[in-house]
N, C-alpha and C positions, 0 to 999 in steps of 0.2 A: 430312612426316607421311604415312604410309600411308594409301592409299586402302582403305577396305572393302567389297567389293562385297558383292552378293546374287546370288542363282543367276538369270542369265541378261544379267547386266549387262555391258556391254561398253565397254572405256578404251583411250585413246587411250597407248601405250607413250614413243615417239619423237617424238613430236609435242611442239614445244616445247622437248623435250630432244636438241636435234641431234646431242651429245656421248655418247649414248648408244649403248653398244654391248653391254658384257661386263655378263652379268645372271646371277646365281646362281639358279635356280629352288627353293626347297626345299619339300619336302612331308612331313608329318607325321600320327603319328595314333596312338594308346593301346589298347592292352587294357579292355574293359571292367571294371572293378573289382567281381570279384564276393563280398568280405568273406571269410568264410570257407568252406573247402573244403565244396564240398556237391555232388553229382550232379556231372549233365556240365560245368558252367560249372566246379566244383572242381577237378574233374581238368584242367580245362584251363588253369587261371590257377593252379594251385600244390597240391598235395598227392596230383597224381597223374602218370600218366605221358603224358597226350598234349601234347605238341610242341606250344609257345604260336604264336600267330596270326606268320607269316612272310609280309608286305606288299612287294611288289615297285612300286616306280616304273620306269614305260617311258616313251620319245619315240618318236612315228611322224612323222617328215617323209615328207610327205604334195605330190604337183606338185599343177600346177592343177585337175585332175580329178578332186582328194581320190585318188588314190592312191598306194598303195607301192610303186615301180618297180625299188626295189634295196635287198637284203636288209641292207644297209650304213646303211639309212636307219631302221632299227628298233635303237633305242637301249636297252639293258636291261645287267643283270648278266653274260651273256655277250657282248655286244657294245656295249664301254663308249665309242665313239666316233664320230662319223658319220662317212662316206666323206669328208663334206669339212671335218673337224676342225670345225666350228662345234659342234656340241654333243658335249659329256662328260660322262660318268655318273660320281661322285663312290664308287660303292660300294655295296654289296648288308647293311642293315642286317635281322638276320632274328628280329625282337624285336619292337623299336616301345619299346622303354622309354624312359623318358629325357624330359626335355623337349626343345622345340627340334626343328630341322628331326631325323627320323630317316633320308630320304635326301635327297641333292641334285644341282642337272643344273646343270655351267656352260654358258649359251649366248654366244656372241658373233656379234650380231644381221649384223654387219658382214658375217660368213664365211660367211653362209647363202648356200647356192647358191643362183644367181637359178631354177635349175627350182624350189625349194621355195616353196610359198605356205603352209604351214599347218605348226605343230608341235603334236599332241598330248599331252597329259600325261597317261597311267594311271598305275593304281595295282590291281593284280590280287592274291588270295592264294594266294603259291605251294601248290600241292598242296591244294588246295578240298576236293575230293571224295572224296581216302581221308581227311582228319584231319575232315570235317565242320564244314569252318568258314565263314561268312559275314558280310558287315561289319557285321548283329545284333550281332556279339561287338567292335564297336569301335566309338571315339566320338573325338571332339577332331580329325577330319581337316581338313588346312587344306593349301593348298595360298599361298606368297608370292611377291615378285617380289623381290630384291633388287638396285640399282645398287653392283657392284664395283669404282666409279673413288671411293665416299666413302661404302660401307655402309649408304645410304640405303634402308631397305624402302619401297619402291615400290607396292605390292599388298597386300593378305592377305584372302583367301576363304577363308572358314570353309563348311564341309560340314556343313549342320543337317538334311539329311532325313533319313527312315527306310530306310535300306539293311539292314532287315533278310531273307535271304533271298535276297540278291547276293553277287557273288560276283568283281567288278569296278565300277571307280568311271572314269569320262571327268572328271577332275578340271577341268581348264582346257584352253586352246589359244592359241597364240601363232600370228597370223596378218596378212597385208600387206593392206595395201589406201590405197589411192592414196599408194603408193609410201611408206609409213609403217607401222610395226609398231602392232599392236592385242592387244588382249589379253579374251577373252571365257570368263566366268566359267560354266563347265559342268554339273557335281555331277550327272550322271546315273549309275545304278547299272544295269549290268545279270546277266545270270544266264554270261557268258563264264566260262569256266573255268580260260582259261591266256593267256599273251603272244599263243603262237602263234595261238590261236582268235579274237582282237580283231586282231591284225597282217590274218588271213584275209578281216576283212571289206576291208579295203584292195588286197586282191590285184588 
């Protein structure tokens, strides 16, 4: 049975579980349902012409010093693999409809280079600023953990604040500590605008 955190709670991954290795991370999240076509929300969820909300999940492996030392280690829709194959990006969903994870990261805890201590998980919208969009316009974000040796969901952190007015989400982080993976539940929103501009505070 999956565990359900709350925003700031912190679990123990590998611990206990020494067989643990390949974990599917998925992350999820919906259009606000705004009934029928009306103003700017109409145009934007169905009877107009602006381009529905496009959600991008990213990994920043991160050394001990929280930062990003090689452009290899910033995992997104253009660069779907890390330098040392431990983590892969499953694909670039540019919607959010649907139930169910709408993107996902396979990691295999095993292959993490020992320089990495921390993986972060975003979740930014692509092109914010010319379409006017902010996580105000979205609801249901969650972010899981799943074990892929017997599909056990392991996690599930649900995103209950008000991110209206944001423009990026620090969803979770996968991080070591006394030689065992950890896993601590994030859900800050802030006003970043692109991959690049959250990668940047890591430089």
């Amino acid at each position: 049975m999956a565990i359900s955190l709350q925003k700031g709670q912190k679990v123990d991954l590998t611990k206990g579980r020494a067989g643990l290795s390949s974990i599917t991370v998925g992350l999820g999240w919906d259009p606000v349902s705004s009934g029928k076509p009306k103003g700017l929300l109409g145009g934007l969820f169905g009877g107009g012409s602006t381009p529905s909300i496009d959600c991008d999940a990213s990994v920043i492996l991160l050394d001990k010093n929280e930062k990003l030392t090689n452009k290899n280690n910033l995992i997104y829709f253009g660069n779907k693999t890390s330098g040392d194959g431990s983590v892969k990006h499953t694909g670039d969903n540019t919607t959010g409809d649907g139930d169910g994870d709408d993107e996902q990261v396979i990691v295999d805890l095993n292959r993490v280079s020992p320089s990495i201590e921390k993986l972060v998980f975003v979740v930014n919208i692509y092109a914010c600023v010319q379409r006017k969009q902010d996580f105000g316009m979205i609801q249901n974000a969650f972010i899981r953990l799943v074990d892929n040796s017997n599909g056990q969901e392991l996690i599930h952190f649900n995103l209950t604040d008000n991110y209206a007015g944001l423009t990026s989400l620090f969803v979770g982080e996968i991080y070591r500590h006394n030689g065992e993976w950890k896993f601590n539940a994030i859900g800050d929103g802030t006003k970043d605008t692109s991959i690049s501009e959250i990668a940047n505070k890591y430089a």
